[in-house]
Structure formats: C-alpha cells, structure tokens
C-alpha positions as a Python dict, from the first residue, in 0.01 Angstrom:
ca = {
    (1, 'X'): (0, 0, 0),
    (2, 'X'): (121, 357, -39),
    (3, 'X'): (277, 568, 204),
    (4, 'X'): (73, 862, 372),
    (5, 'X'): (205, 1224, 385),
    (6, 'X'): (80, 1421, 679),
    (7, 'X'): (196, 1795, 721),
    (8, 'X'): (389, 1740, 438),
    (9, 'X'): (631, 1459, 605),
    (10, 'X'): (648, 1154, 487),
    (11, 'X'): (721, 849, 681),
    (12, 'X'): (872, 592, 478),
    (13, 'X'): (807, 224, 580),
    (14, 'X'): (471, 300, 738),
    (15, 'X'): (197, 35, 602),
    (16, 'X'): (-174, 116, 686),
    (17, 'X'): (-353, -94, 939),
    (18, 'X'): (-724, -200, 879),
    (19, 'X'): (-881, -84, 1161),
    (20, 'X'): (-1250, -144, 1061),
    (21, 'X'): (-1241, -367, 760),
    (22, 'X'): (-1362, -183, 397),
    (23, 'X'): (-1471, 105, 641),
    (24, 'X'): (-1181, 350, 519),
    (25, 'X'): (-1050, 296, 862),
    (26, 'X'): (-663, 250, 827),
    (27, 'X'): (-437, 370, 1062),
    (28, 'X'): (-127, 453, 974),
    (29, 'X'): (208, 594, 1085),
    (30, 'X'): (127, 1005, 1099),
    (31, 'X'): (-113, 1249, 1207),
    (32, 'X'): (-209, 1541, 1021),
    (33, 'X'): (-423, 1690, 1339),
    (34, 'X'): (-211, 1953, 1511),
    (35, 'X'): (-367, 1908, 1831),
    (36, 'X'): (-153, 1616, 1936),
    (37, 'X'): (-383, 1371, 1754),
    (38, 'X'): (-315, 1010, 1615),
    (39, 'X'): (-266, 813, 1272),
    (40, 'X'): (-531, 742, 1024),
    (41, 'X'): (-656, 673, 665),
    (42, 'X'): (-607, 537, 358),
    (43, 'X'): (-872, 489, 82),
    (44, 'X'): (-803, 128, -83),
    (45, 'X'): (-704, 135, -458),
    (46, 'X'): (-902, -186, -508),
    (47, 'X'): (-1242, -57, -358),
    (48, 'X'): (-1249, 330, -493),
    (49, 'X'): (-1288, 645, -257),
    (50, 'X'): (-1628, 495, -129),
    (51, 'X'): (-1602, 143, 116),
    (52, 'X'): (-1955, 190, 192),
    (53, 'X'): (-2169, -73, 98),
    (54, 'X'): (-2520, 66, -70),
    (55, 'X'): (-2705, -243, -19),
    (56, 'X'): (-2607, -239, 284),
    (57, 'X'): (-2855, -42, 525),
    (58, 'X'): (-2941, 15, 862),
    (59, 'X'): (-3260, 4, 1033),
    (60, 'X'): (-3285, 356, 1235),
    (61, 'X'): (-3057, 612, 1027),
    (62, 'X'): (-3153, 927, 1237),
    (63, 'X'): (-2971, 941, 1532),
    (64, 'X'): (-2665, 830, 1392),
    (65, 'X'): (-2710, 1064, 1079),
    (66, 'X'): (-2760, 1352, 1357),
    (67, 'X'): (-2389, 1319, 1422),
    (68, 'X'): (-2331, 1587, 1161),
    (69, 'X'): (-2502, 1884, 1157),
    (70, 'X'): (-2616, 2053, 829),
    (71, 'X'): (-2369, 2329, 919),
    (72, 'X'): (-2061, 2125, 985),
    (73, 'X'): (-2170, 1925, 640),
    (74, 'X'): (-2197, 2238, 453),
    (75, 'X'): (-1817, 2335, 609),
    (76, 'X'): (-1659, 1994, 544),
    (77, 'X'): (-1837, 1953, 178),
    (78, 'X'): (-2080, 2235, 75),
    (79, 'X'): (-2422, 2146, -65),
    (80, 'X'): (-2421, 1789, 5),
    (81, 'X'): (-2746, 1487, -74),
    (82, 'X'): (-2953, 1366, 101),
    (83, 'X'): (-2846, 1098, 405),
    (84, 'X'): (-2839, 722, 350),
    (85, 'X'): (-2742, 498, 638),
    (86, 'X'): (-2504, 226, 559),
    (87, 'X'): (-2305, -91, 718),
    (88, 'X'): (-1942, -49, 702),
    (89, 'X'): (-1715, -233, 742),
    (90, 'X'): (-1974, -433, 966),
    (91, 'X'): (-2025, -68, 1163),
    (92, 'X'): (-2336, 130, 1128),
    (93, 'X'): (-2247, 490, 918),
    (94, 'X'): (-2417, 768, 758),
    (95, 'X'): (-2367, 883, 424),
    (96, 'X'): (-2400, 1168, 218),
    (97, 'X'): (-2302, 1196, -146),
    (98, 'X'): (-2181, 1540, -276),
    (99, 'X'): (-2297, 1668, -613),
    (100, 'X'): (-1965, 1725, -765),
    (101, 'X'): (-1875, 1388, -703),
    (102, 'X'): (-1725, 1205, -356),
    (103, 'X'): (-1920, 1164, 20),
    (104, 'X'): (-1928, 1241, 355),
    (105, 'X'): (-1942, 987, 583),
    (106, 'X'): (-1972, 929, 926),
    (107, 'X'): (-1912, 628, 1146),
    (108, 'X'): (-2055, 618, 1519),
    (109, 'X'): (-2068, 311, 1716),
    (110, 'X'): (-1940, 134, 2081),
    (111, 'X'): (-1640, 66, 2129),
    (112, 'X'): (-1663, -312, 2156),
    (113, 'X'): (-1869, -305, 1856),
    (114, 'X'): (-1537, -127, 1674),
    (115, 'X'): (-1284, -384, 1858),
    (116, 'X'): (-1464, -659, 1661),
    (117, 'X'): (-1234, -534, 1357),
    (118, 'X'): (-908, -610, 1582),
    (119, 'X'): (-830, -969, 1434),
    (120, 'X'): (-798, -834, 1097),
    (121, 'X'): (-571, -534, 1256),
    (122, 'X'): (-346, -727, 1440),
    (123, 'X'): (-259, -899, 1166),
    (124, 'X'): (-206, -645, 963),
    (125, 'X'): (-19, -476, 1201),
    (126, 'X'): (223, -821, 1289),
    (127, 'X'): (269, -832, 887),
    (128, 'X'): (400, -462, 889),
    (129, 'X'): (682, -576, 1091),
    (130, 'X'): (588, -292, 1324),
    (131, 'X'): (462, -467, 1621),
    (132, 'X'): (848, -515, 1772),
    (133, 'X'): (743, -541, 2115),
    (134, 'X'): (619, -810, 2282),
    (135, 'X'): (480, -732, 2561),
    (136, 'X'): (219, -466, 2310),
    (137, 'X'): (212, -795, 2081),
    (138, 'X'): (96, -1008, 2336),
    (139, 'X'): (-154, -749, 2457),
    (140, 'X'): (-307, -708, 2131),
    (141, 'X'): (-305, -1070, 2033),
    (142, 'X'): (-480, -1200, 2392),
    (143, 'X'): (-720, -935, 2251),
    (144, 'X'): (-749, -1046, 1872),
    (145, 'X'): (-765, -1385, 2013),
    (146, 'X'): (-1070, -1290, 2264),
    (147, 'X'): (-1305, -1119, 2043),
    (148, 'X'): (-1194, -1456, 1790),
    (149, 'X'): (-1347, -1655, 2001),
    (150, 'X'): (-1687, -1474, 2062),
    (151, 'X'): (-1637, -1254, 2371),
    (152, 'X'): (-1681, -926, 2388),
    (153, 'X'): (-1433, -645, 2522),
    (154, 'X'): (-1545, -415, 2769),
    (155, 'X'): (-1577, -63, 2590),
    (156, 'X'): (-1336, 137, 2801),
    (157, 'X'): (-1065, -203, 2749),
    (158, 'X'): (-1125, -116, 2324),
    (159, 'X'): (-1029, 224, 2341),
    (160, 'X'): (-709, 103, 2516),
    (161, 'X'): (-645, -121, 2242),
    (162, 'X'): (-755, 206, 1980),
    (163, 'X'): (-487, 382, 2161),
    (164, 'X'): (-197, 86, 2132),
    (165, 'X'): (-250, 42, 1796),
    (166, 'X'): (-170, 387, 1708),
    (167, 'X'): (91, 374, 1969),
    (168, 'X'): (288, 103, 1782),
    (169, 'X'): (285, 316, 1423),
    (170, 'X'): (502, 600, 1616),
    (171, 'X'): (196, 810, 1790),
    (172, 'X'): (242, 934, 2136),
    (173, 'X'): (125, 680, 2446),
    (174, 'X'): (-222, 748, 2550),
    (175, 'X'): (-332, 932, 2184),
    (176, 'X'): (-730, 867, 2137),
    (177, 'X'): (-783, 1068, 1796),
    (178, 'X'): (-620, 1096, 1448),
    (179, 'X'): (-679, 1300, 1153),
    (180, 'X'): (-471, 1253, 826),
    (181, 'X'): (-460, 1361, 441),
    (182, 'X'): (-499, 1074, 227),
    (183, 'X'): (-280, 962, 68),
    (184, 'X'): (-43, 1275, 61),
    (185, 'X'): (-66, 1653, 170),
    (186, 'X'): (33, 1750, -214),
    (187, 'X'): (-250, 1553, -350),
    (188, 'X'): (-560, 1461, -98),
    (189, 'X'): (-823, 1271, -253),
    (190, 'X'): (-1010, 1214, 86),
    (191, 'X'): (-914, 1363, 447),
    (192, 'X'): (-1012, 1103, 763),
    (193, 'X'): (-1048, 1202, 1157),
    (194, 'X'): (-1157, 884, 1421),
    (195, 'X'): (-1112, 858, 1772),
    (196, 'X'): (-1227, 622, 2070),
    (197, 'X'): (-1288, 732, 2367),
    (198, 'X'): (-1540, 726, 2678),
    (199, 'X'): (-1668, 351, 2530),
    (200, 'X'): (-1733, 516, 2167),
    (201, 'X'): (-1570, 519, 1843),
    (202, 'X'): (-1616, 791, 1594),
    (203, 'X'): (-1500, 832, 1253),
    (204, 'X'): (-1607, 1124, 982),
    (205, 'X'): (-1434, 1113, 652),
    (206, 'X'): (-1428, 1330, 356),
    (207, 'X'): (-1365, 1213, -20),
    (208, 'X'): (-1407, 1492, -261),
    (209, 'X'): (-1211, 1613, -589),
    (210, 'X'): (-1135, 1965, -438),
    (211, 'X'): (-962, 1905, -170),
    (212, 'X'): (-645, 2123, -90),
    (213, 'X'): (-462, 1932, 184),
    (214, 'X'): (-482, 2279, 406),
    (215, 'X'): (-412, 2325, 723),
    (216, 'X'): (-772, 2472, 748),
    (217, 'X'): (-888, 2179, 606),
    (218, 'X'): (-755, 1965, 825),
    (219, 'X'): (-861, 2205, 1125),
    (220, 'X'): (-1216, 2184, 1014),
    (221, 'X'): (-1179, 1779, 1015),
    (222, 'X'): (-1060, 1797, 1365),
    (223, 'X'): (-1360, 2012, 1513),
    (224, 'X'): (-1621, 1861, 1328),
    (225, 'X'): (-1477, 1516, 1466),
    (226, 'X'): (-1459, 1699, 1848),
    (227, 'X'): (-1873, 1775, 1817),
    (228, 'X'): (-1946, 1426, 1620),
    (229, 'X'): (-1788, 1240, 1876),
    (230, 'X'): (-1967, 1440, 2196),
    (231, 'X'): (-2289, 1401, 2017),
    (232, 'X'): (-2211, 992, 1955),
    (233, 'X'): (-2072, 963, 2369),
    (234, 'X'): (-2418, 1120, 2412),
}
C-alpha cells in the first residue's frame, strides 16, 4: 500500500492498518491533526474512494445521521445529498453523497462493537513488521484472540487497544484521535479524523475532488470530529 504524507512529512516504511475492515478505517504511521492527535486513513485502490456498501442499510438512520449537523456538512463539503445509512465495514455509518462527485461519511458506534475489527488489525499490524514489542504484541493478540473466540471487550478495554494500535505506528502513548490527508498533503483525494474514547468510536471522513490538503482543512476535520464524537458519547 502507499505511504501517507501528513503535514507534508512523509514516513517511509509506514503500512496502513485495517482498523474497521472496507470502512476506510486505516491507521497509519502520521497524524495530520495539530492538536496532538493520532494516525489514520487510507482509501483502498481496489475498492475506490467509497467502502460503503449501498445495499447495505441500517434500520434507524436518524440518530446516527444527527452526528453531523447541516452546518458542519456544509463546512466539510458544501451542498451535500440527502443521508443514506449504511453498514461499514460491519459498523453502522451515515452517508451523504456530494454533487460534484465524492461523500461524507460518518461512522458512530461502541467501542466493543469497533474492537470486533481487531483480528484483521493485528494482523495487519504483525505483517508490517511494526509490532516489535512483545509485551504490546501479546496485549493485542490475547485481545485479537478474545473477540476470535466470541467474547466481547469491555468498551473502556477497546479504546485502550484504539490507543496501542496507534501507539505502535510511532503516535504518542495514550493518543485517542487521528486525523490525516490521504494519501499525501500534495495531492488529498479524501481527508479522515476517528477517535475512541469514553466507550465510543467515531470516525467522519471526507472524499471529494477539491480538496487542498490545508491546514484549514484539516482544522475543520478535527472540530467537526470533536462535536461528532460528543454528540455519539451522548
């Protein structure tokens, strides 16, 4: 997979994690939020800008599609469709097309609901050749194997394990939230912010042929994901 350029760094070496499988969840090795944030994001070349799933709906699309506000859409995207609510990944989202062509989307769910994605994480991340500690490697895979065999982690233990994972790509112990530029700074086709934290996950993403890879851009991301994730902890 390619690299991904945050603030106009790039970190060679650094292979995105599937967080939430299809769900445009990847982690990776760089933040582009300024406020101390962690890794995210990469849109896979083999499923296109959108992961989400049409066929795919939820029952009860209006509290989850209240994340956003029709303000905060119209700052991350403009004029923007009419909501559909999805399954991504296996996670309930919300998702609004944009006229000129890309989405908004918006992922809100528990956090043991999100830690059912860890097997195919922990994986990813042991393939990486990242994961060179083992004491984090056998934390992680007592987890992957756990939720493997049916049991459920207690939300506050998943956003633990949210944290670690971004903890072994190069992020700062105890970081909850990431925003990122994907896949570069010079050339953002989508921009990504997710965090867990309080027993919720959160994720709002952005895919759109006018993005700049600004720092207001990015600054926009990481407020809108601030209010989405107070209205998700409720």
């Amino acid at each position: 997979m390619p690299n991904v350029e945050c603030l106009g760094y790039l970190r060679a070496g650094r292979i995105a994690v599937v967080v939430a499988a299809s769900a445009m969840l990847w982690l990776v090795g760089c933040s582009s939020d300024k406020s101390g944030s962690a890794p995210e994001g990469e849109v896979d070349e083999g499923v296109g800008p959108s992961s989400a799933d049409p066929a795919a709906k939820t029952s009860a699309p209006d509290a989850l599609c209240e994340l956003l506000t029709p303000a905060e859409l119209s700052m991350l995207a403009g004029e923007v469709f009419e909501p559909k609510a999805l399954a991504v990944g296996g996670l309930p989202a919300c998702h609004w097309e944009i006229p000129a062509g890309g989405h908004v989307q918006v992922i809100g769910t528990s956090a043991e609901t999100w830690a059912t994605q860890l097997p195919t994480a922990v994986e990813q991340v042991k393939r990486s050749g990242l994961l060179d500690d083992p004491e984090t490697a056998r934390k992680l895979e007592a987890a992957r194997d756990l939720i493997a065999s049916g049991k459920e982690i207690a939300p506050d233990r998943a956003c633990e394990l949210f944290s670690t994972l971004l903890e072994v790509q190069g992020q700062p112990a105890g970081s909850s939230r990431t925003v990122n530029l994907i896949p570069t700074r010079a050339n953002p086709k989508a921009i990504n912010g997710q965090t867990c934290d309080g027993g919720r996950f959160t994720s709002v993403q952005v895919v759109a042929p006018n993005l700049s890879g600004s720092d207001d851009e990015v600054s926009k991301m990481s407020s809108v994901l601030t209010k989405a994730h107070e209205r998700n902890r409720g």
